[in-house]
MINU-314576 format. One line per field, with one value per atom (N, C-alpha, C): residue in one letter; atom name; x, y, z. Coordinates in steps of 0.2 Angstrom, whole numbers, padded with zeros to 4 digits. Last residue first. Layout:
tikol <- [A,...]
zapa <- [CA,...]
xx <- [X,...]
yy <- [Y,...]
zz <- [Z,...]
//
This chain:
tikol <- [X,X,X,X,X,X,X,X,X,X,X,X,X,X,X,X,X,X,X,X,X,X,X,X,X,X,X,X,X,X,X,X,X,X,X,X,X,X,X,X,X,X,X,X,X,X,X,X,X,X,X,X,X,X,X,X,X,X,X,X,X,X,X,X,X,X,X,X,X,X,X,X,X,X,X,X,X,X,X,X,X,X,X,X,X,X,X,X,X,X,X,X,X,X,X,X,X,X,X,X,X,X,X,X,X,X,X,X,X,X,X,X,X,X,X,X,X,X,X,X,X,X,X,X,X,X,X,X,X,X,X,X,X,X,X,X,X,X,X,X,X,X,X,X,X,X,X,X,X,X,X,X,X,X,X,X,X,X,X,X,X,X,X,X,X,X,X,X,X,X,X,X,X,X,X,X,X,X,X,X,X,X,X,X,X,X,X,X,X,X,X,X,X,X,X,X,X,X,X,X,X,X,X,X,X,X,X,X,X,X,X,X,X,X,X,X,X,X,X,X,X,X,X,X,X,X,X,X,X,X,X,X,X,X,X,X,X,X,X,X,X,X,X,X,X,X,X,X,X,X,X,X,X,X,X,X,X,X,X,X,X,X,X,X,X,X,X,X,X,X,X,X,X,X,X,X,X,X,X,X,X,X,X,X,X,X,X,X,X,X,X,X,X,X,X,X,X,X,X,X,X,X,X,X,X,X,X,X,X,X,X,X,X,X,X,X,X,X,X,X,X,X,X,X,X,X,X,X,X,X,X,X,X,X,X,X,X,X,X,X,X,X,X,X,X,X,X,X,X,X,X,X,X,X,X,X,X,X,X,X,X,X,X,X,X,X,X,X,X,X,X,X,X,X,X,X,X,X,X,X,X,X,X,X,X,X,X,X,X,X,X,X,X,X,X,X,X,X,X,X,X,X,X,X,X,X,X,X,X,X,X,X,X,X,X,X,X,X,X,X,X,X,X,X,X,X,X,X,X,X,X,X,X,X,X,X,X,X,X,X,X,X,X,X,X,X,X,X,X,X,X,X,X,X,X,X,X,X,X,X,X,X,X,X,X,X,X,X,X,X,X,X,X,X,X,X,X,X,X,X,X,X,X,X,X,X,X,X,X,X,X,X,X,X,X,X,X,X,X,X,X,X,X,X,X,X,X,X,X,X,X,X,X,X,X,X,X,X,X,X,X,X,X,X,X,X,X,X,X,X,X,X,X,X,X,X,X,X,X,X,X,X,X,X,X,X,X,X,X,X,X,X,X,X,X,X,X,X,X,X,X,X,X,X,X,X,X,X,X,X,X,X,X,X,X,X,X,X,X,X,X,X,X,X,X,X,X,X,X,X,X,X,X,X,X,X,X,X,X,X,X,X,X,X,X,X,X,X,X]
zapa <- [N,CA,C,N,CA,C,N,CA,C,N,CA,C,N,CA,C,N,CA,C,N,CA,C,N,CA,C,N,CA,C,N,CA,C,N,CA,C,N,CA,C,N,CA,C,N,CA,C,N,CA,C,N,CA,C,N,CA,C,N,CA,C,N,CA,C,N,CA,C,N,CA,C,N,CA,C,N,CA,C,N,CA,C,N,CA,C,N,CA,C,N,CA,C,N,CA,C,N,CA,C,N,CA,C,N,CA,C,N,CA,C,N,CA,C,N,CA,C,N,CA,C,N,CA,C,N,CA,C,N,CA,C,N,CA,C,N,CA,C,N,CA,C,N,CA,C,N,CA,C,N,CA,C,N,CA,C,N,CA,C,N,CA,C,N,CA,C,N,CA,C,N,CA,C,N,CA,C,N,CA,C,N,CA,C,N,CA,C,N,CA,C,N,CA,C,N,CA,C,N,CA,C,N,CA,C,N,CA,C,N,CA,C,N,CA,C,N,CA,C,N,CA,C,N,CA,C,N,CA,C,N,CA,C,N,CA,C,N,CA,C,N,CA,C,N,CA,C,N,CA,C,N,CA,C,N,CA,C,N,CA,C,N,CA,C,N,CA,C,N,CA,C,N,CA,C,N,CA,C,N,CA,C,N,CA,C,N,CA,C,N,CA,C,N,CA,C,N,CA,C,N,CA,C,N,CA,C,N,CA,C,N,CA,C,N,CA,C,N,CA,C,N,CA,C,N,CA,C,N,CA,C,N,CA,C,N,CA,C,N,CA,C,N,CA,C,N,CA,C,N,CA,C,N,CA,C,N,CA,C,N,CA,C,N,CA,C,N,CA,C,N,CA,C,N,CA,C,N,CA,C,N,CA,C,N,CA,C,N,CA,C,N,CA,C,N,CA,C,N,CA,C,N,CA,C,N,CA,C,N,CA,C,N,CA,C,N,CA,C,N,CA,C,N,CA,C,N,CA,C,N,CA,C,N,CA,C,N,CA,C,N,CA,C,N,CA,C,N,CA,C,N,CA,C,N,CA,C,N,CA,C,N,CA,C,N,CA,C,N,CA,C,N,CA,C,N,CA,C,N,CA,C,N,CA,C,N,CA,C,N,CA,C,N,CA,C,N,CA,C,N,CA,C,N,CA,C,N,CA,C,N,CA,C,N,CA,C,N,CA,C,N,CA,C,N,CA,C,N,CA,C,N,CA,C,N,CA,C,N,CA,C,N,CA,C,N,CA,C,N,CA,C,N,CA,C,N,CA,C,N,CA,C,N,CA,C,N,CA,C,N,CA,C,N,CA,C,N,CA,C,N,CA,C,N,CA,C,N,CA,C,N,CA,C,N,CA,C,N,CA,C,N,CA,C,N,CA,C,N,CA,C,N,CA,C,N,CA,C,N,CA,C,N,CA,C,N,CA,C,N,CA,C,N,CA,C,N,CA,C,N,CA,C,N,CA,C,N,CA,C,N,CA,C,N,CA,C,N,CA,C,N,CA,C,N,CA,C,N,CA,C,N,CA,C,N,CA,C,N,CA,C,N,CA,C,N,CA,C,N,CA,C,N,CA,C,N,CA,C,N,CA,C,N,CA,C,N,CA,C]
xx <- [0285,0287,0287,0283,0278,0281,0298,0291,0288,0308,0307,0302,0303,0297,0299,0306,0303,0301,0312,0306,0301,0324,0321,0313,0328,0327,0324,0330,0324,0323,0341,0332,0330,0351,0350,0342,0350,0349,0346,0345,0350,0346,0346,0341,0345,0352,0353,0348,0353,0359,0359,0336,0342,0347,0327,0330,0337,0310,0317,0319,0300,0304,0312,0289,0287,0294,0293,0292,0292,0296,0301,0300,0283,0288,0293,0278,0275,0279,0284,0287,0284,0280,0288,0287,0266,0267,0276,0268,0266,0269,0283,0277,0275,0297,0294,0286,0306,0301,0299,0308,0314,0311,0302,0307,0309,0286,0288,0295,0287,0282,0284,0297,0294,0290,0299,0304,0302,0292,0288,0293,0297,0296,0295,0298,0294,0293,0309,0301,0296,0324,0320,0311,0327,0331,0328,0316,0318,0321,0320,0314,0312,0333,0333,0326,0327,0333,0331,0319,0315,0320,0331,0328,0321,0336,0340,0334,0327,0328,0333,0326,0321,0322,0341,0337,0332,0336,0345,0343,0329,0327,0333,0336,0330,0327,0346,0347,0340,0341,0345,0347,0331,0330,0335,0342,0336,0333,0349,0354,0349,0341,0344,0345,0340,0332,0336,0351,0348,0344,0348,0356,0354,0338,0338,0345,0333,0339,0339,0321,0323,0328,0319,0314,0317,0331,0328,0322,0333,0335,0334,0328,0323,0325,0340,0334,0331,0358,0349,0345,0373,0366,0363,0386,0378,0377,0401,0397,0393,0419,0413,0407,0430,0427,0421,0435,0439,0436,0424,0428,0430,0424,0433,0430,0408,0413,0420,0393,0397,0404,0376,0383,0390,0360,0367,0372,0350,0348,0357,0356,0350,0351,0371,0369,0359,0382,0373,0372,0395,0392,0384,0406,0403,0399,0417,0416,0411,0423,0416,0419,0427,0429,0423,0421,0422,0423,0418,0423,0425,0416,0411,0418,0420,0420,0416,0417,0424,0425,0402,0407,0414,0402,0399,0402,0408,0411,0408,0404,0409,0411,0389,0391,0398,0392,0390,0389,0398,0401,0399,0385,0388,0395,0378,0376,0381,0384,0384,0383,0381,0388,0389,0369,0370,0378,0367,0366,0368,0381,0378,0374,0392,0393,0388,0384,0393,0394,0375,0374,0378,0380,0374,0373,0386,0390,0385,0376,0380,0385,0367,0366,0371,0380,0375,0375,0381,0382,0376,0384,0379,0384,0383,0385,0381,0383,0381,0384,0388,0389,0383,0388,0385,0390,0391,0392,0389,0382,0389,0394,0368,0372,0380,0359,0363,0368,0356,0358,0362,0355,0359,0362,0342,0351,0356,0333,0334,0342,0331,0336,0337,0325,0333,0335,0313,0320,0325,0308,0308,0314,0306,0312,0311,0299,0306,0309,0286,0288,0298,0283,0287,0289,0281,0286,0289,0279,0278,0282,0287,0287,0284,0290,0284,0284,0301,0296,0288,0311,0310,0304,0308,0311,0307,0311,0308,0311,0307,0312,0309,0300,0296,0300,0308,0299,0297,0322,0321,0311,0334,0329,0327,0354,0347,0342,0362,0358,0352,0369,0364,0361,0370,0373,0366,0373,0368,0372,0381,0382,0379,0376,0374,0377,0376,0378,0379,0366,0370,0372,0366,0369,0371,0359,0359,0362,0360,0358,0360,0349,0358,0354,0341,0344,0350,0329,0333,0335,0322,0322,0328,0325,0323,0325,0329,0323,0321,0336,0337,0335,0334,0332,0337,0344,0338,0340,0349,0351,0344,0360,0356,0356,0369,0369,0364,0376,0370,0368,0389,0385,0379,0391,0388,0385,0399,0402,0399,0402,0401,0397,0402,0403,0400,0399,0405,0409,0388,0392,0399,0378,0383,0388,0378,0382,0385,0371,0378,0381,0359,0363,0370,0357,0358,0362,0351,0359,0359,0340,0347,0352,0330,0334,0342,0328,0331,0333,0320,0326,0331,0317,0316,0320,0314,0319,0317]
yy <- [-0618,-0622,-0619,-0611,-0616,-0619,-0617,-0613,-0616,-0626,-0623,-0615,-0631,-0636,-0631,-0628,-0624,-0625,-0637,-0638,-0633,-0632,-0630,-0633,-0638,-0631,-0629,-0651,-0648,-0642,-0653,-0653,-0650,-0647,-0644,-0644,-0657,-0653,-0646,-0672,-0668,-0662,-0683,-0675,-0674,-0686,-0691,-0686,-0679,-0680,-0684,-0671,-0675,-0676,-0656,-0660,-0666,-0653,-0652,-0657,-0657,-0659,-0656,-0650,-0650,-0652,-0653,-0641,-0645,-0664,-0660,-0652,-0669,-0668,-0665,-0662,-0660,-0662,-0668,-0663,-0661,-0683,-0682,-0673,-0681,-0686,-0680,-0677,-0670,-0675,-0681,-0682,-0680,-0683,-0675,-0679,-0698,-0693,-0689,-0709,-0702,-0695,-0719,-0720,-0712,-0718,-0715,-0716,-0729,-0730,-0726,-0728,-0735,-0734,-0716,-0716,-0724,-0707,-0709,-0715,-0698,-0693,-0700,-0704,-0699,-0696,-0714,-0716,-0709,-0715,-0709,-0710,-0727,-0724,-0718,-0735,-0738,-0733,-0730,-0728,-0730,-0736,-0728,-0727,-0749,-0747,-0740,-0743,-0746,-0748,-0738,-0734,-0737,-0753,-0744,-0741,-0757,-0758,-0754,-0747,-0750,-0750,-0749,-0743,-0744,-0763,-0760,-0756,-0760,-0765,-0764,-0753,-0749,-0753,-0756,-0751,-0750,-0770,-0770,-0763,-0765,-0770,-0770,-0757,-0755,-0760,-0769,-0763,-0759,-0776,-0778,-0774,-0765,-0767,-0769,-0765,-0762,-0762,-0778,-0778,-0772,-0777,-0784,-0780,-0763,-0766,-0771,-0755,-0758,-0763,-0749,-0753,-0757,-0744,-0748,-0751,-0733,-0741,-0745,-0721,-0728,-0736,-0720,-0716,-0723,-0725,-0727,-0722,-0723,-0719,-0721,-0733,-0731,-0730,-0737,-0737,-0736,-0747,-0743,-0744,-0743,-0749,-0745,-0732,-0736,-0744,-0718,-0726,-0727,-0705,-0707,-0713,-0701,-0699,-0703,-0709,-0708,-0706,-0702,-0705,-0703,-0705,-0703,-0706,-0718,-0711,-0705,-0729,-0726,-0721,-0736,-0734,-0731,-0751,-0745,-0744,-0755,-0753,-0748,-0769,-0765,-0762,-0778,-0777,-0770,-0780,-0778,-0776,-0792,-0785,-0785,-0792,-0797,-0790,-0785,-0792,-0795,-0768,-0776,-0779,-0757,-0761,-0769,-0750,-0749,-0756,-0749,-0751,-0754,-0739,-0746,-0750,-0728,-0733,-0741,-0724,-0724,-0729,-0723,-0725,-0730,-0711,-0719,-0723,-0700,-0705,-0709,-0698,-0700,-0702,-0693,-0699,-0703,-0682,-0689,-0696,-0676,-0677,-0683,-0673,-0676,-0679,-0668,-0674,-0676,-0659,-0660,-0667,-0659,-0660,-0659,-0660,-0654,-0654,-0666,-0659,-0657,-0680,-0676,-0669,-0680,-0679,-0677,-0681,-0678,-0675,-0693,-0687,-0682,-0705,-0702,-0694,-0716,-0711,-0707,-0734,-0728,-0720,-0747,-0742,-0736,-0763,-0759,-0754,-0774,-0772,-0765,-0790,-0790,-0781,-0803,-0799,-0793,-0812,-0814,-0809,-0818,-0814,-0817,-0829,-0830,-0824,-0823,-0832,-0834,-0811,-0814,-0820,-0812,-0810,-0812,-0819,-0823,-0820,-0810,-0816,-0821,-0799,-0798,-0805,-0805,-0804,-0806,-0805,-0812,-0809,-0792,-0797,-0804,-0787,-0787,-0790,-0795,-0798,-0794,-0789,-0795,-0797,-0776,-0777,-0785,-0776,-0774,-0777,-0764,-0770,-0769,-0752,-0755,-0762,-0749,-0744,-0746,-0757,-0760,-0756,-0758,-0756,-0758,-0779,-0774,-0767,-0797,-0791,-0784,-0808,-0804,-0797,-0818,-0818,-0811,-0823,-0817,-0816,-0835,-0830,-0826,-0836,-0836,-0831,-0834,-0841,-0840,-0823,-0822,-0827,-0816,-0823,-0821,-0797,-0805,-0811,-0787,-0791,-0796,-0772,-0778,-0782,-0761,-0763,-0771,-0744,-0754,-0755,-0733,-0735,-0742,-0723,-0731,-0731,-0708,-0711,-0716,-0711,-0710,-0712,-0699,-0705,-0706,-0688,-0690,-0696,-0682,-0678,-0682,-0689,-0691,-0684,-0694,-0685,-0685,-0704,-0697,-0690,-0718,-0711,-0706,-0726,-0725,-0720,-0730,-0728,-0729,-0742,-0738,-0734,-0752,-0749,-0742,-0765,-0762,-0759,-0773,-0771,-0765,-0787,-0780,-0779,-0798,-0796,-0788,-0799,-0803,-0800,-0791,-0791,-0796,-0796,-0800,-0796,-0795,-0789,-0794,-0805,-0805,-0800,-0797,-0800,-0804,-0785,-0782,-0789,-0792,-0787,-0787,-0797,-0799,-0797,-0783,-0786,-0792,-0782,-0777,-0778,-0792,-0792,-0785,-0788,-0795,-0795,-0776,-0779,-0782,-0774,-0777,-0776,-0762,-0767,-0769]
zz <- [0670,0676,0681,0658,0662,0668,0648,0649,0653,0644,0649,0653,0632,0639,0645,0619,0623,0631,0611,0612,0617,0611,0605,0604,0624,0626,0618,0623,0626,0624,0612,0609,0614,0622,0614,0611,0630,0633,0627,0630,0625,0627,0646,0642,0637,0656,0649,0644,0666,0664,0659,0666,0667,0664,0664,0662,0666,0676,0673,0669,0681,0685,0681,0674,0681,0683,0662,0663,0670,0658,0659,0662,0660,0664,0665,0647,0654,0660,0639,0638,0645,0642,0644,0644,0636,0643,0646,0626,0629,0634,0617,0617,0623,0611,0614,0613,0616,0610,0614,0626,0627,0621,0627,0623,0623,0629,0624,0623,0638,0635,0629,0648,0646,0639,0654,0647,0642,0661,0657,0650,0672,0664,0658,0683,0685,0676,0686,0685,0682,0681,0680,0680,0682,0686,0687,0674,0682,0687,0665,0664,0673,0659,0663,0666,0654,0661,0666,0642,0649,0655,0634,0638,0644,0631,0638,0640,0625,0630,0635,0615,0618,0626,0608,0612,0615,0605,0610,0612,0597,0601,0607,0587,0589,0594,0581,0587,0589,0574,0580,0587,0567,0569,0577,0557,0560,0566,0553,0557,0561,0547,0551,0556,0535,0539,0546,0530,0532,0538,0524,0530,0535,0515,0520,0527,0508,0509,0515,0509,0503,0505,0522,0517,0512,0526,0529,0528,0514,0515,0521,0511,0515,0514,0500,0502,0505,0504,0502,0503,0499,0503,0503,0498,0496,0501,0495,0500,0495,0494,0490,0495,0508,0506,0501,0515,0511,0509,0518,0519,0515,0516,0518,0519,0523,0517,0518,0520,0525,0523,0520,0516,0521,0526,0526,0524,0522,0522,0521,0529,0529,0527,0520,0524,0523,0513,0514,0520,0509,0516,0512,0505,0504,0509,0513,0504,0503,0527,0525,0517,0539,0535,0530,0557,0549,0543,0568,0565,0561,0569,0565,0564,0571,0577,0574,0561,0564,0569,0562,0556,0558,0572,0572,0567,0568,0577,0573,0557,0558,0564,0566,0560,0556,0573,0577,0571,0563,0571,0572,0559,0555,0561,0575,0566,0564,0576,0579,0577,0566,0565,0571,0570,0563,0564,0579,0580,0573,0591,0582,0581,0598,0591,0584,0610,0610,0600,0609,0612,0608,0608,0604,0604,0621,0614,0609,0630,0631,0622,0625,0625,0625,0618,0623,0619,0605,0606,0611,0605,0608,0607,0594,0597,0599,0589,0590,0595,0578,0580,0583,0569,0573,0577,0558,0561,0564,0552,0548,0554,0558,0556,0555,0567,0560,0555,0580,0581,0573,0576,0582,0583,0571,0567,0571,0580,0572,0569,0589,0591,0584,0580,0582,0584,0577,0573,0575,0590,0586,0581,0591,0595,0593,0580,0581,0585,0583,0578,0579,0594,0596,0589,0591,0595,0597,0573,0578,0584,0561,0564,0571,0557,0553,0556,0564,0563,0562,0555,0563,0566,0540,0544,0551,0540,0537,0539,0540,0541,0535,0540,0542,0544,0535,0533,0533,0528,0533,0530,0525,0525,0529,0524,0528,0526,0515,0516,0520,0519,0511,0510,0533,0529,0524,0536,0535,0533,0544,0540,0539,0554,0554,0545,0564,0559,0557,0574,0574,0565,0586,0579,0578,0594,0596,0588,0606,0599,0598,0621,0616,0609,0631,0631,0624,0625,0629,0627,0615,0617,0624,0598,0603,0610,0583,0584,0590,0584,0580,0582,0586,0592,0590,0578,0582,0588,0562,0569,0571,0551,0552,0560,0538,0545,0546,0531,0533,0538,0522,0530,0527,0513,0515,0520,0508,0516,0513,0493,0497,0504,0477,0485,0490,0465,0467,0474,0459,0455,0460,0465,0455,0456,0477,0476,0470,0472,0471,0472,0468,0460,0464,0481,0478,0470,0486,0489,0485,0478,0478,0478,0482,0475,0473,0494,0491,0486,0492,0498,0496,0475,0481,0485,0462,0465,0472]
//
């Protein structure tokens, strides 16, 4: 079954209003985890929607201003370093999840998620395996935090010139992991990954 043809099964089946929510910078060594959720209009197409992974850079910013200018609804949320720490990325997960739902405009019939089940909504949901492949709302969701995180992280990358944040985006890639043995971790670092990365060696 298709992207298209799933969300379609559930609209015969007589939901309307499904959101599709996903995240960015899960397995990231700094900056916030980005969670968006997104409600499509079923009238507009979509050429080149996918996960935002398998897209390339400007085919995503071409996206996102296509959801932005036709979406039904539109949220996104950051869960910083700091809380990913104290909590758990997982649990941060399913929190920015929770927020970003919470905070969509328009009431919602149903919700797929990427990967993670979200417990206690009050609306029927789906886990997807690789619903950012399979699911159009999804894909969106994917599309939205990971161009929102993009661009944070080319912000801090202004604040923090010295650990490279333009290029890798906050991932344990040697560029960063070298920075952090030579300069240390900063106040946007999840101080949790560095230290299971080891980087505090060698400095």
């Amino acid at each position: 079954m298709t992207a298209k043809t799933y969300e379609q099964e559930l609209r015969a089946a007589g939901f309307v209003a499904i959101a599709g929510v996903d995240e960015a910078g899960r397995g990231c060594l700094a900056g916030p985890l980005v969670v968006a959720a997104v409600i499509l209009d079923p009238e507009v197409e979509f050429d080149k929607l996918t996960d935002s992974k398998l897209m390339s850079k400007k085919n995503r910013e071409l996206t996102r201003t296509q959801i932005e200018n036709t979406a039904l609804a539109i949220s996104v949320v950051e869960i910083s370093a700091k809380e990913v720490d104290q909590i758990g990325i997982h649990k941060a997960d399913i929190q920015g999840m929770r927020r970003a739902l919470a905070r969509l405009d328009v009431p919602t019939d149903f919700v797929i998620t990427d990967g993670f089940s979200v417990d206690g909504l009050d609306r029927p949901s789906l886990a997807m395996k690789k619903g950012d492949k399979l699911c159009l709302s999804v894909s969106a969701a994917s599309v939205m935090a990971k161009t929102h995180r993009d661009q944070l992280m080319l912000e801090l990358d202004n604040q923090y010139p010295e650990y490279g944040f333009a290029s890798h985006k906050g991932y344990g890639t040697q560029k960063h992991i070298s920075a952090l043995r030579k300069y240390g971790p900063t106040p946007i670092h999840r101080v949790t990954f560095v230290w299971n990365k080891d980087v505090q060696e060698a400095s």
